[in-house]
N, C-alpha and C positions, 0 to 999 in steps of 0.2 A: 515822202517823209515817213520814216518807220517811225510807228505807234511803240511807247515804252511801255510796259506792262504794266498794268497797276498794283499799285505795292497797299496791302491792306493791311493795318494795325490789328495786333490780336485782342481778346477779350479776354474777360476770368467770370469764372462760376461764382451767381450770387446766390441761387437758389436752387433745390435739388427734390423735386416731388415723386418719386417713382419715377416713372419715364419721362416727366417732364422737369427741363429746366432751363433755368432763367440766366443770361448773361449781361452782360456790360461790355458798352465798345463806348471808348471816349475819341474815339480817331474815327467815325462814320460808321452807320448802322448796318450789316451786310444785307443784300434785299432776302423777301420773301422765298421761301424754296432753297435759300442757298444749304451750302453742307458744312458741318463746321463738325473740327476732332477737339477733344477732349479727355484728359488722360495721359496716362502713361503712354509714349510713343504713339497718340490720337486714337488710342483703343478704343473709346468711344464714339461713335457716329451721329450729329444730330442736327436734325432736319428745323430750319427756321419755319417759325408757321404766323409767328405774329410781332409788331414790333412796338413792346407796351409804352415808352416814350421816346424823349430824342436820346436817350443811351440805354437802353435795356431790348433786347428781346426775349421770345421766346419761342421754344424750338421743343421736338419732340424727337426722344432717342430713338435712331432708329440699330442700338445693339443694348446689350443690357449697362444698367447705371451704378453695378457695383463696384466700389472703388472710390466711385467720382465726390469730390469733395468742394465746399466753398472754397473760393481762392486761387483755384487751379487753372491756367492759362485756357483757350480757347485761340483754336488754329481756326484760320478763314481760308477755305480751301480756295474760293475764287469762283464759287460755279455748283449749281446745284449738281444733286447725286444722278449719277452717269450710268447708260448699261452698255456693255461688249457689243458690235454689230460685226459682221463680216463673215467668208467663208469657213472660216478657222471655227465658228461657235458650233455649226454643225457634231452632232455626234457626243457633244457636252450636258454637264449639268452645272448648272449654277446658283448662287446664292442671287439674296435681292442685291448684293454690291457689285456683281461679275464676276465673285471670286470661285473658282470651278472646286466643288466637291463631290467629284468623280474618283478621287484619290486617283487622277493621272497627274501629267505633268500640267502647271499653270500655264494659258493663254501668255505666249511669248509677245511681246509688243512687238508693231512692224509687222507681224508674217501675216499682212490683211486683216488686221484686227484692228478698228478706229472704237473711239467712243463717244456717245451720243447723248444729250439729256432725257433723261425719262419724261420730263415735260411738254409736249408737244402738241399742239393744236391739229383738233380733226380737220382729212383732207377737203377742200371749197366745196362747195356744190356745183361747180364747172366742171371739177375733176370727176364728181361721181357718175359712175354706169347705172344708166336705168333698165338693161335689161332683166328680165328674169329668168332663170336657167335652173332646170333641177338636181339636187347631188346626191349621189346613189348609193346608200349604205349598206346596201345587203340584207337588211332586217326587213323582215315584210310584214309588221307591226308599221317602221316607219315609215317606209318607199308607199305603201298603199291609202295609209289613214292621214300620216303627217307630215311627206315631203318637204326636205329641207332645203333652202335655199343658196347657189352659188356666192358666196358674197353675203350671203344672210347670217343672222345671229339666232342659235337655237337652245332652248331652253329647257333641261331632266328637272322638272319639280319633283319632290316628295320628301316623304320625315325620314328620319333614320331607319339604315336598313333596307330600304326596300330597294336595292342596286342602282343606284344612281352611278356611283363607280364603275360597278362589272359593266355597264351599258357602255360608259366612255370609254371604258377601255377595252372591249371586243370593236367601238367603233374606230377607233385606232389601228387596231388591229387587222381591221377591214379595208380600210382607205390610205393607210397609209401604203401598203402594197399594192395599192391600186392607181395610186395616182402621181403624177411627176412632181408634186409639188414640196412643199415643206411642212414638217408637222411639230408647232411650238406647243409643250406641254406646260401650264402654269396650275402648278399646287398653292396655293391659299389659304393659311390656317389648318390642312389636313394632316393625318397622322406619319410620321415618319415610315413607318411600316409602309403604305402605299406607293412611295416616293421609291424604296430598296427595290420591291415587288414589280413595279412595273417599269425601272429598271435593266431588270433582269430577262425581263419579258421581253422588252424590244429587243436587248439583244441577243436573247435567243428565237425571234422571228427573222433579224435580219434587216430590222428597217431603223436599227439606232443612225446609219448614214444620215439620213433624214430627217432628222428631230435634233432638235432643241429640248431641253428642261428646265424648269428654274424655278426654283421653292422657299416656301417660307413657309415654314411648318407653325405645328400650333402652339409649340412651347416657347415660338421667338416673339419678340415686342410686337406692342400693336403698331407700331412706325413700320416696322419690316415689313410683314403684313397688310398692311395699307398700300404699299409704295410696289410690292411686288409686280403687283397688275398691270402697273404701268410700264415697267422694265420689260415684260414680257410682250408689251404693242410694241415698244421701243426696237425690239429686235423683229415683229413682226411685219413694222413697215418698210424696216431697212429692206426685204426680202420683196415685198409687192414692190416698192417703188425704185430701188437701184438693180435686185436683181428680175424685175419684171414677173415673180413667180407667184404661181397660188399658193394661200399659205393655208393650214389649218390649224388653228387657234383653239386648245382644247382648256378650258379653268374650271376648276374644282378646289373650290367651291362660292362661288360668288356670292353668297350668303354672311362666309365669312370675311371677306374685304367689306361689305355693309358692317358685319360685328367689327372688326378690327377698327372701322371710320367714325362708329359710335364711343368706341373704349377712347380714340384720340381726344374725340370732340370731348366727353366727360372730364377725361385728365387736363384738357385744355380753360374746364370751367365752364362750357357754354351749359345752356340750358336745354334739358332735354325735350323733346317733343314729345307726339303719341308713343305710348307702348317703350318709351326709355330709347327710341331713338333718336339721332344725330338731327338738330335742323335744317340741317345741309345734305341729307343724304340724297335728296334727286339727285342734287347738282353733282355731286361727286360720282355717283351713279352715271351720272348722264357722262360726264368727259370722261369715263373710261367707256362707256361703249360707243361714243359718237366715233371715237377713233377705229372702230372695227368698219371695216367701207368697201364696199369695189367699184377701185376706180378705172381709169383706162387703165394702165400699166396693169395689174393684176388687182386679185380679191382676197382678202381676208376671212376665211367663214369660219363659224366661230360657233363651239356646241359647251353650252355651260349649265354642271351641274347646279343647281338652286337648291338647298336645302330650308325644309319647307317648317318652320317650327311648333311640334304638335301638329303638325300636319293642319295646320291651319292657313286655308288660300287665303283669307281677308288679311292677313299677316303683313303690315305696310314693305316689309323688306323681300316679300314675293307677289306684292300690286303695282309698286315701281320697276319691278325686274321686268313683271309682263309687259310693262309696256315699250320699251325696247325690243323685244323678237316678233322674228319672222314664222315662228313655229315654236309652239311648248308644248310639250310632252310629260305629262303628268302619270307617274307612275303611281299605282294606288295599293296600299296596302290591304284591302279585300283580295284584291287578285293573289300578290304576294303568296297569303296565305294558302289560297288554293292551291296554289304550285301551277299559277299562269305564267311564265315567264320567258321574254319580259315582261314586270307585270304593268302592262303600259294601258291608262283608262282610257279607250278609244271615242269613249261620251264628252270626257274633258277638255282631252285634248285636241289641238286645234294647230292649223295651218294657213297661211292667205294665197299660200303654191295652189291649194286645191283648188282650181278655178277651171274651166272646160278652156281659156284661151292660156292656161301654160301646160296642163298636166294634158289634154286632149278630153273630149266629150267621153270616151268610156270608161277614162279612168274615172275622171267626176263621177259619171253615172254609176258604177261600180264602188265607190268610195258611198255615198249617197244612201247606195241599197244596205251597204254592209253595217252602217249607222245604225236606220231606220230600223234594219232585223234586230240587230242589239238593243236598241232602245226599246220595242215592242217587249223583249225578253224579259229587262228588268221591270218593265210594269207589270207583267205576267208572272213575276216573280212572289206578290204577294198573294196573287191567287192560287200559285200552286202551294206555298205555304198554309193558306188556313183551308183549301177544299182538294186539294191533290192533285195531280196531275191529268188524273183519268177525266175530270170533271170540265175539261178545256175542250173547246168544240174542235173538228179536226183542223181547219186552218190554223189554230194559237199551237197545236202540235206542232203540225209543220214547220213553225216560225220558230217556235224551243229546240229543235229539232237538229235546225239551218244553225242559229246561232251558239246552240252546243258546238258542234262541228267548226262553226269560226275561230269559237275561241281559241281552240285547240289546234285549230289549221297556224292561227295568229302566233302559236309561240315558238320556239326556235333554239335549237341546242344552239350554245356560244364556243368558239375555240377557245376563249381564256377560261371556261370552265370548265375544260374536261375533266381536268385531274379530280377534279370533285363529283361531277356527274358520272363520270364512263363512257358519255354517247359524245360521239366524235362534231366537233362544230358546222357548220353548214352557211354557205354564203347564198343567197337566193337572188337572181335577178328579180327586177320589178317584171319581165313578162312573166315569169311563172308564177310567182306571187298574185298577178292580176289572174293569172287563168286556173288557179287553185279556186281564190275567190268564187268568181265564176262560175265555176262547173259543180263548185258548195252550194250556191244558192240559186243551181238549176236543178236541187238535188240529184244530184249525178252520184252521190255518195254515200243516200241514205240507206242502202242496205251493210255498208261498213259499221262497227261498234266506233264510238266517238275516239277511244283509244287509239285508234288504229294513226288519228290524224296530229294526233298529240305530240310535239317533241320531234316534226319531220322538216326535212326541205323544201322540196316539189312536192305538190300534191301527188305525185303517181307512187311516190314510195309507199305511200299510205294503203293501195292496193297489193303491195310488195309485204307490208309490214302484217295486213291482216293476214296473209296466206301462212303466215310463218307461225301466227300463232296456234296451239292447238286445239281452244277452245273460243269462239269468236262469241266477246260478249253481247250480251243484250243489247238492243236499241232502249234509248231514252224513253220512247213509250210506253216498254214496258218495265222500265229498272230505271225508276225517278235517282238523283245524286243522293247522297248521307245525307247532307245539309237538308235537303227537300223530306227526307224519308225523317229526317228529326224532326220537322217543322209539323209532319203530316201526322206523328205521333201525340205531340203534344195539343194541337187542334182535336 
C-alpha cells in the first residue's frame, strides 16, 4: 500500500527577536530540529529548537531576519535541515545549506548527489575499531612528542596568533598528498579571508580533487554557525561508511561553534552557566565529537583548532574540548615570540599514542629523554637569570646545551610559509626526526653553534648549514641568549 505524503499546514510569524522567532501552527506542531522558510520566497531559514505550547514554537534563524515581519506565512519544509553527500561534492565549497560558493556551476540533482540530515547519531560501539595506529604528519614537533591518532580527534590550543591556522594548514598540505583518502575542511565562525586563501592554496598544490569545504564565516548567524559542524560529519560519514574511505576531518575553530551554541542558548532565554556559557554546552560538545569514530568501514581523524581565550587553559570551553582528544597540542605564545616555530609547548602538550605498546620502546624512551632535558632547562632557567650561566655546574651546561639544540632541532620551515619566510618547506619522516633527536642528546652536535640546527629538516643539513656559514657562532657556554644576558644585567 503506498504511503501518501504528509501534507503539513503552514504557520505565521508572532514574534521576531534578532535571530529568534516565534510561530504559530493551528494544524499540528512541526517537531524539534525541523526547517521552516519564512519570507519573501522562504528567504529566511529557521531551525525549530523548542515548542513553547500546543500552537507556538520556537526556532532559531539560521540566515539573517531582516525583512521578516509579524504575520508572515511560515513554510513547513517536512524535514529538518539537510547537507549534499556524494561523489559530485568532492572538489567543492559549500555553505551550511549545501548551496556551493565556489562561483562554479550549482551541484545538479541526480548526478550522484542524495541528501542527508545533519542530525545523526554517533556510530554503536559494535561498530567501533579499537585498534591503535599512528598518522604521520611530517612535523617533527608532532610525529615525536605528540602522535596523532588513526581515527583519533587532535586538538591546536592557543590564544590569538600564535598559528593555530598556518599549523592546519601546512598539515593539510602535508597529508593530503600523502594519503588516499579524503580531506573535509570546516570553517566555523573564522574570517572570510582564510576560507579565499586556503582556497587558493589547494588549488594550486593539486589536491582540491580531494576535499571538501564548507563554511560559516563569522559575519553569519549564530544558527549557521552552530549547525555547520554538523553538515560537515554529515558528508564525513557518507565517505567512511558508503564509500569505505579514510577521511580527514580539519575544523577551525571549535571554540567558535561553543561561542556560536552560547549566543543560541542566550537568544533562546536559557540561563547562563560559569563564565556566561551555554548549560548545555557538554552535551552539544559531546554529539558533535561522539560522531568523529573509526569504525570497521573506515576512520575519521579529525585535527581541530581550539582557540584558547586569553590564553587561559581553566577556560570551561577548552576543559570540555580536552576532554574529547586523543592528542592536544598546545601552542605557547613564549615560544611564538622567540621565533620557535611551530611554537608548540612540548611540557603541555600531551598524547595517549606515546605509550612503548604503540609508538615502540625507543620512541617512548626518546620522547621521555627529550621532556625530561627540557624540563630540566626551564627550571634552570631562573638560575641562569639571577646568577648567569657560568655559575651552573658542568652537567646543568650540558643539559642547557642539549635542550638549546632541541628546541631548534624541534622547528621546522612550512610550505604554506614560504612566501613569507624565503626558506623552502621541509617534510621530515618520523625516522629522521627520532635519529636527529638522538644524536642531539648523545651530543653529537655540540661543537655546532645552536643556529646551525635552527629552521632545518634532517639533522645532517645542519652540519651542511654550519659549513656555509662564514663565521660559526659561539656555543651557549660561552654567548648565554639576550633574554639570559638581560636577566643577567639586571641581577
Amino acid at each position: 500500500m503506498k504511503q501518501e505524503p504528509a501534507v503539513h499546514s503552514p504557520g505565521v510569524v508572532v514574534a521576531v527577536r534578532g535571530s529568534v522567532v516565534d510561530m504559530r501552527f493551528d494544524g499540528g506542531l512541526p517537531a524539534i530540529h525541523t526547517l521552516l522558510r519564512a519570507g519573501d520566497g522562504g528567504r529566511v531559514a529557521i531551525e525549530v529548537l523548542s515548542q513553547r505550547d500546543a500552537r507556538h514554537v520556537r526556532g532559531i534563524a539560521l540566515t539573517p531576519t531582516q525583512g521578516l515581519a509579524r504575520g508572515m506565512p511560515v513554510e513547513h519544509t517536512g524535514g529538518p535541515l539537510q547537507a549534499p553527500v556524494g561523489k559530485a561534492i568532492l572538489s567543492r565549497m559549500f555553505d551550511v545549506f549545501g548551496h556551493t560558493i565556489d562561483r562554479e556551476p550549482p551541484l545538479a540533482s541526480g548526478e550522484g548527489v542524495a541528501w542527508r540530515s545533519v542530525h545523526r547519531a554517533p556510530p554503536p560501539l559494535v561498530r567501533r575499531s579499537t585498534s591503535s595506529e599512528v598518522f604521520e604528519t611530517g612535523i617533527k614537533a608532532i610525529d615525536v612528542l605528540t602522535p596523532l591518532e588513526r581515527g583519533g580527534k587532535a586538538g591546536l590550543f592557543g590564544g590569538a596568533g600564535v598559528g593555530k591556522t598556518v599549523l592546519l594548514t601546512e598539515m593539510i598540505h602535508n597529508m593530503v598528498g600523502h594519503q588516499q583518502g579524503v580531506s573535509i575542511f570546516c570553517g566555523i565562525g573564522e574570517r572570510s579571508r582564510e576560507g579565499e586563501e586556503l582556497y587558493r592554496e589547494m588549488e594550486a598544490a593539486g589536491v582540491l580533487p580531494h576535499m571538501v569545504m564548507i563554511f560559516a564565516q563569522m559575519n553569519e548567524p549564530p544558527g549557521a554557525r552552530f549547525r555547520v559542524g554538523h553538515a560537515a560529519l554529515t558528508m564525513a560519514e557518507y565517505f567512511r561508511d558508503d564509500e569505505h574511505r579514510d577521511v580527514l576531518l580539519l575544523v577551525d575553530n571549535i571554540f567558535r561553534f561553543i561561542q556560536a551554541g552560547a549566543e543560541v542558548s542566550g537568544l533562546m532565554g536559557q540561563m547562563p552557566s560559569r563564565l556566561g556559557y551555554q548549560p548545555t554546552m557538554g552535551t552539544e560538545l559531546a554529539a558533535l565529537e561522539e560522531r568523529i569514530a573509526n569504525t570497521d568501514s573506515g576512520a575519521i581523524t579529525a585535527i581541530q583548532a581550539v582557540y584558547v581565550p586569553a590564553d587561559d587553559f581553566t577556560d570551561p570551553a577548552a576543559v570540555h574540548t580536552f576532554s574529547h582528544l586523543s592528542a592536544s597540542i598546545v601552542l605557547s605564545r613564549k615560544r611564538a615570540s622567540e621565533g620557535l616555530f611551530p611554537a608548540i609547548d612540548p611540557l603541555q602538550s600531551s598524547s595517549k599514542m606515546v605509550t612503548p605498546g604503540i609508538v615502540g620502546e625507543r620512541h617512548y624512551t626518546l620522547a621521555q629523554a627529550i621532556r625530561r632535558t627540557l624540563a630540566q632547562y626551564a627550571e634552570l632557567k631562573d638560575i641562569i637569570a639571577m646568577l648567569g650561566l657560568e655559575q651552573l655546574s658542568p652537567d646543568d651546561r650540558k643539559v642547557v646545551a642539549r635542550a638549546r639544540r632541541l628546541e631548534r632541532f624541534l622547528t621546522q620551515p612550512f610550505f604554506t610559509t614560504e612566501q613569507f619566510t624565503g626558506l623552502t618547506g621541509k617534510l621530515v619522516s618520523l625516522k629522521d626526526a627520532l635519529d636527529g633527536c638522538e644524536r642531539i642528546l648523545a651530543d653529537e652536535f655540540k661543537d655546532l653553534p645552536e643556529s646551525a640546527l635552527y629552521m632545518i629538516g634532517a639533522v645532517d643539513e645542519a652540519t651542511a648549514k654550519a659549513k656555509g656559514k662564514a663565521k660559526p657562532e659561539p656555543e651557549p657556554e660561552q654567548q648565554p641568549t639576550q633574554e639570559e644576558a638581560h636577566a643577567l644585567d639586571d641581577a
